[in-house]
C-alpha positions in Angstrom: 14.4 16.0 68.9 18.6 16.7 69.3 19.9 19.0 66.4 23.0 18.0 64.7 25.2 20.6 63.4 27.0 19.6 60.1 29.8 22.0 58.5 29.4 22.6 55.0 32.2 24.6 53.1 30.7 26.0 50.3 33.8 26.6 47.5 32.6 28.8 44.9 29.1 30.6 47.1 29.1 33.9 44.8 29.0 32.0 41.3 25.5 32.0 40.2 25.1 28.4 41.0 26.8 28.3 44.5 24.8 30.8 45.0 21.2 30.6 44.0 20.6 26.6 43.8 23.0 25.4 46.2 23.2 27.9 49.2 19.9 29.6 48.8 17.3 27.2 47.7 19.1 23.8 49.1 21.2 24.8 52.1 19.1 27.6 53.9 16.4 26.1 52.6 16.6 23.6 54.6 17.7 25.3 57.2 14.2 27.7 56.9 11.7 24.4 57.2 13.9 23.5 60.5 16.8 21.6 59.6 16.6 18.1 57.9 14.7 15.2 59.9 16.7 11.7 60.2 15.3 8.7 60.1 16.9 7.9 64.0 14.9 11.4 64.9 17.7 13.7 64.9 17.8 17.0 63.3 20.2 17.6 60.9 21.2 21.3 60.9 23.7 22.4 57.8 26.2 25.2 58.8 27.9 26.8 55.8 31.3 28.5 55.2 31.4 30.4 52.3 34.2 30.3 50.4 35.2 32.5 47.2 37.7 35.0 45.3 35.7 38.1 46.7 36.0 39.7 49.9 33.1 42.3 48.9 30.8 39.6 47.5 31.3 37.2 50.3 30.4 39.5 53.1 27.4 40.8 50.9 26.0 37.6 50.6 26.9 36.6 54.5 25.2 39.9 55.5 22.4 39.2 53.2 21.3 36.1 54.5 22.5 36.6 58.2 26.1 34.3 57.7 28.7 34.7 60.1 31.5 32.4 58.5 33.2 33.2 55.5 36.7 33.2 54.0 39.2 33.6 50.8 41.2 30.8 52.3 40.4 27.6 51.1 43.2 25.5 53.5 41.7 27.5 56.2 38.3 26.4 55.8 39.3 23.0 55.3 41.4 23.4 58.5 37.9 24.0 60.6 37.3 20.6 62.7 33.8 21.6 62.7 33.0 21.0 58.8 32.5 17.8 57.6 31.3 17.9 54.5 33.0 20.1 51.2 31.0 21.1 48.0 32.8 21.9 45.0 30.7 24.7 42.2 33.7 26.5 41.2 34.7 27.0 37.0 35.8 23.2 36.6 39.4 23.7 35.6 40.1 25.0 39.5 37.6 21.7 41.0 40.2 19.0 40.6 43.0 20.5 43.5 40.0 21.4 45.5 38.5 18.4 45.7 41.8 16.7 46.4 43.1 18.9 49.3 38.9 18.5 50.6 40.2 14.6 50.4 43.2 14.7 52.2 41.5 16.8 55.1 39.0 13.9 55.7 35.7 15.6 54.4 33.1 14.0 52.5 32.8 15.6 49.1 29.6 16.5 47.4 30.7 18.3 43.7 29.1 19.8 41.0 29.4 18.2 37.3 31.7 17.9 35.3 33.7 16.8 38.4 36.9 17.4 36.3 37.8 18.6 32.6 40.0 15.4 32.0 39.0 11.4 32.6 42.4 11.2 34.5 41.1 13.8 36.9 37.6 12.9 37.0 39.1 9.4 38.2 42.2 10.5 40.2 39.3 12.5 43.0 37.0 9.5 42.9 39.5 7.0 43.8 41.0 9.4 46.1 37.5 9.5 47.6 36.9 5.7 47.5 40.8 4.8 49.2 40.2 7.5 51.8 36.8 5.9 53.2 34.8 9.1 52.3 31.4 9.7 51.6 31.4 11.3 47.7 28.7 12.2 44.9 28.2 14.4 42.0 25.2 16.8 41.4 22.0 15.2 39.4 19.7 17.3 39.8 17.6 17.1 36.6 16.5 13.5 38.4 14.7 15.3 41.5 12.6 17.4 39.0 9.2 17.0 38.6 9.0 16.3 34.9 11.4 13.7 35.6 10.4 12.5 38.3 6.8 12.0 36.6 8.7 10.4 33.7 10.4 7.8 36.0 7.4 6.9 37.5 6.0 6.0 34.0 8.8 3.9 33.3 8.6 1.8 37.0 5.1 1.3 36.0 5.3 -0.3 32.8 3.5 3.0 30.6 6.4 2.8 27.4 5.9 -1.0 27.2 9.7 -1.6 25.0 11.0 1.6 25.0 12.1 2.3 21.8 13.8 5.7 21.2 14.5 9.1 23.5 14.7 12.3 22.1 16.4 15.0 24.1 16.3 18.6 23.3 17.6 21.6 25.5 18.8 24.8 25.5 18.4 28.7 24.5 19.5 31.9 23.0 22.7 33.0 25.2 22.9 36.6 24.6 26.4 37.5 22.9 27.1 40.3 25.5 27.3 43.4 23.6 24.0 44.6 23.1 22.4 42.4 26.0 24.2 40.8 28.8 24.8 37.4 28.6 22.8 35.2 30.8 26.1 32.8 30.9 29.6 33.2 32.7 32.6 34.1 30.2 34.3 30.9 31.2 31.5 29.1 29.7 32.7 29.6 26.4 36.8 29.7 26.8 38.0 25.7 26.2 41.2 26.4 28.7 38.4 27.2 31.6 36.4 23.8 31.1 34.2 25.5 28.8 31.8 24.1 26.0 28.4 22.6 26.3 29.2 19.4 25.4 31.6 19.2 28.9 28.2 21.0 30.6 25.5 18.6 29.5 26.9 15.5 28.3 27.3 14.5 32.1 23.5 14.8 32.8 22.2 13.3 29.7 24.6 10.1 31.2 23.0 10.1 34.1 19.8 10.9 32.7 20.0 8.0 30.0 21.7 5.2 32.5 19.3 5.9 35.5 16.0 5.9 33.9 16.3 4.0 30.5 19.6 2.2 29.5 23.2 1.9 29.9 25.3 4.1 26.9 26.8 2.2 24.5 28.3 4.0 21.6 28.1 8.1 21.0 28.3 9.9 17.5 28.6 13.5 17.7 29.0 17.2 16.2 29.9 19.7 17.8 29.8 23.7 16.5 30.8 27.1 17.7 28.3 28.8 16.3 29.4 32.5 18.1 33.0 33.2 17.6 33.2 36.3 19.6 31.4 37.1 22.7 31.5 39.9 25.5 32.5 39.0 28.9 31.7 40.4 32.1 33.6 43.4 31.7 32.5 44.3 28.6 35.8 43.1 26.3 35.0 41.2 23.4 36.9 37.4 23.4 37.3 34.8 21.0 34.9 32.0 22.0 37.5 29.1 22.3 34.8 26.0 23.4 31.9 24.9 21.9 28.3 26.1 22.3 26.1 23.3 20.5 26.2 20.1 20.2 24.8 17.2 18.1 24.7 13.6 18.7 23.0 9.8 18.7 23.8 7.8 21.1 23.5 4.1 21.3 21.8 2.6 24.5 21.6 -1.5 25.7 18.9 -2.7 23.6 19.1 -1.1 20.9 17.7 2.2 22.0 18.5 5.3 20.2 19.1 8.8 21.7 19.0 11.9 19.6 20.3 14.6 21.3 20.5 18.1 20.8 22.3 21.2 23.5 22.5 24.9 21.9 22.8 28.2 23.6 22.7 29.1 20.1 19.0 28.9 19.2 15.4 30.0 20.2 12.7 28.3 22.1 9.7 26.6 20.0 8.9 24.1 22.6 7.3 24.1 25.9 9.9 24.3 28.2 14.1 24.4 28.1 14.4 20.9 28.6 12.1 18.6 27.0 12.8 14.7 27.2 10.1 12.4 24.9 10.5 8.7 25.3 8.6 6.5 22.6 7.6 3.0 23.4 5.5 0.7 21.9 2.7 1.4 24.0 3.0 4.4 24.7 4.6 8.1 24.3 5.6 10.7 26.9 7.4 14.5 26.7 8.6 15.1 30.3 10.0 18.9 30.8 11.5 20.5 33.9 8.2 20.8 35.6 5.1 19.1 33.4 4.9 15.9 31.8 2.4 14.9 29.1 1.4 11.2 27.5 0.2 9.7 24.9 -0.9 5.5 24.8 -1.5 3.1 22.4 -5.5 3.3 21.8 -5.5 7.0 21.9 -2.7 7.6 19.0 -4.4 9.3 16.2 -3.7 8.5 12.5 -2.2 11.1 11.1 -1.7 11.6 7.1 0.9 13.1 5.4 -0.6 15.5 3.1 1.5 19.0 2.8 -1.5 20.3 -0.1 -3.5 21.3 2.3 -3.3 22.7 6.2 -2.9 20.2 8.5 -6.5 19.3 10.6 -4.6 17.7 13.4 -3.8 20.2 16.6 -1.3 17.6 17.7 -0.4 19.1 21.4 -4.0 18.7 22.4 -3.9 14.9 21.9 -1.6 14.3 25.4 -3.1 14.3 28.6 -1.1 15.5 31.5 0.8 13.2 33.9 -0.8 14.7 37.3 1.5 15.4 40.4 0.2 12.7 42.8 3.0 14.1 45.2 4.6 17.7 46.0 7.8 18.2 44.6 10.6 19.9 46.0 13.4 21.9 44.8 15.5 19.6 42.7 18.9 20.7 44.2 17.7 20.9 47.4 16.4 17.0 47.1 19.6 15.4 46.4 21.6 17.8 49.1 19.0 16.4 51.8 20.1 13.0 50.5 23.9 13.9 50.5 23.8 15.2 53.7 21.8 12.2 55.0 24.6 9.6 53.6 27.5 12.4 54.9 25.8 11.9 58.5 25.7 8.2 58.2 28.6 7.4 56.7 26.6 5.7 53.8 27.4 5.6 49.7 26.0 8.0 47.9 23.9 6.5 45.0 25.3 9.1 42.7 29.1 8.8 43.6 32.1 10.4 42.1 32.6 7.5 39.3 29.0 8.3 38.4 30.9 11.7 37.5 33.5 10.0 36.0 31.4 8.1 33.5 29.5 11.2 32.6 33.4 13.0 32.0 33.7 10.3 30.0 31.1 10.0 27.7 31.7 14.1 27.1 35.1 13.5 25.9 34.2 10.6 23.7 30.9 13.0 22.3 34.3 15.5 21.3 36.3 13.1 20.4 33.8 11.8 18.1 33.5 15.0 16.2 37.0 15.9 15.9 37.4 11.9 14.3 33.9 11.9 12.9 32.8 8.7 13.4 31.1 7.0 16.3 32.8 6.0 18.9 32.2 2.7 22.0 31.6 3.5 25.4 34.1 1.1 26.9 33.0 0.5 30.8 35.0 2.5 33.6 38.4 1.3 35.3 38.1 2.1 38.8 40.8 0.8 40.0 
């Protein structure tokens, strides 16, 4: 089999998701099972440039993981004839002039969400993208995991019956930064940095919700920031400027109904950080990161609503597990080996840079909501 060599500059490899998801367990992960097989027998072999703020981090992790090319200069990775593709996981205020000057040197462009902190910017890179013939998608990872993945096969096989309603629940205690460090960068929670969890997580629960259930119609939402003051990596208190929980239903085709709920202000009472439960009219299902769990028509129990005495029913015990049936890979990893299979083709991207767009969307409607308080439509995308 001929290896193919395929440049991949990696903007933002010493962030904590440059780093761990997308270099280490998606790019040299693939690179440690032998490169990626083609379908036309090739072996696709990624190459990356590291690019990044930090001289000392930069050769630390090339030396690390035995690297040779790395740089502080963005135009001069871009310059490199031998890189074809450019990935995007820098804070999201800096994506949207990466992503363009990526454009204008002919690479394909693979970004992380949000793809911008504005709808104008989110569409200004996509068409930019589509006009320049380029191969372009967003990061959807929470699709390639195995909870999910067990979910969708549910759905493709007719489990739910008519799905009714979806319940979405997520998050955990971010520690402030003063008496334990936080498990979150600063920028996370500054507004001017593309901060605030509804501009994090509204963008997968749109993908999420339009991929395996129904298109978004309408969004109501609250948004709170519950910690005011935080400490940042230096130790200096800030004022928290962005949000860091938010609230909301969302209306799908159908007349579906999402409740959704994001925090990094609360505590974990559930089984994993992400839990997804889809109620249908034959049947139930809680899908989480890894597991999924069911629960069908003739095996629903009756329960009785009796708060004068302790409840008899041990309700988690009454789902049955969804079992693997397949191995599952690294989530991130999944949809690079796609990417770079589409980059190397010259293929669309199932998840392109409108997708992001849409999801850029519905987060500012799910703010725009709560500042107006009132619901809001989810008018389609203009991509022209």
């Amino acid at each position: 089999m001929s290896r193919k060599t395929i440049g991949v500059v990696v903007n933002g490899a010493t962030g904590r998701m440059g780093y761990r998801q997308h270099l280490v367990r998606s790019l040299l992960a693939i690179r440690a099972q032998g490169g990626l097989e083609l379908p036309d027998g090739a072996v696709l072999w990624p190459e990356p440039v590291l690019v990044g703020r930090s001289v000392e981090r930069l050769k630390a992790i090339a030396d690390r993981h035995g690297l040779e090319r790395w740089t502080t200069s963005l135009d001069e990775a871009l310059a490199d004839p031998d890189c074809s593709v450019y990935f995007d996981a820098q804070v999201t205020a800096q994506r949207v002039p990466a992503v363009l000057a990526a454009i204008d040197a002919g690479k394909h462009v693979y970004v992380e969400k949000p793809t911008a902190d504005s709808l104008e910017g989110a569409l200004r890179v996509a068409r930019a993208a589509r006009d320049a013939g380029l191969v372009h998608g967003v990061v959807a990872d929470k699709l390639y995991l195995p909870g999910l993945l067990k979910l969708r096969r549910l759905i493709d096989g007719g489990f739910f019956g008519r799905i009714l309603s979806v319940r979405i629940d997520f998050g955990y205690w971010v520690f402030e930064g003063d008496w334990q460090p936080a498990q979150r960068p600063s920028w996370n929670y500054r507004d001017a940095d593309g901060g605030g969890i509804a501009l994090d997580m509204f963008p997968h629960w749109h993908y999420l919700l339009t991929t395996l259930i129904a298109p978004i119609e309408s969004v109501y939402c609250q948004v709170s920031t519950h910690i005011p003051t935080r400490w940042d990596e230096q130790g200096q208190a800030y004022e928290a400027t962005a949000d860091d929980a938010a609230y909301a239903v969302l209306g799908l085709r159908d007349g579906i109904v999402a409740a959704v709920t994001a925090s990094w202000a609360t505590r974990v009472n559930r089984e994993e950080l992400l839990e997804v439960q889809v109620d249908g009219t034959l049947g139930s299902a809680v899908a989480g990161l890894r597991t999924c769990t069911v629960q069908d028509r003739a095996m629903t129990p009756r329960p009785v609503w009796n708060p004068d005495v302790d409840n008899p029913e041990r309700f988690r015990d009454q789902w049955a597990p969804v079992p693997d049936n397949a191995e599952f890979d690294n989530g991130f990893k999944a949809q690079w080996e796609l990417f770079l299979t589409a980059a190397y083709q010259g293929t669309p991207f199932r998840h392109d840079l409108f997708d992001g767009a849409r999801g850029v969307q519905l987060a500012l409607l799910a703010l725009e909501s709560a500042r107006a308080g009132c619901r809001l439509p989810v008018p389609p995308l203009d991509e022209r």
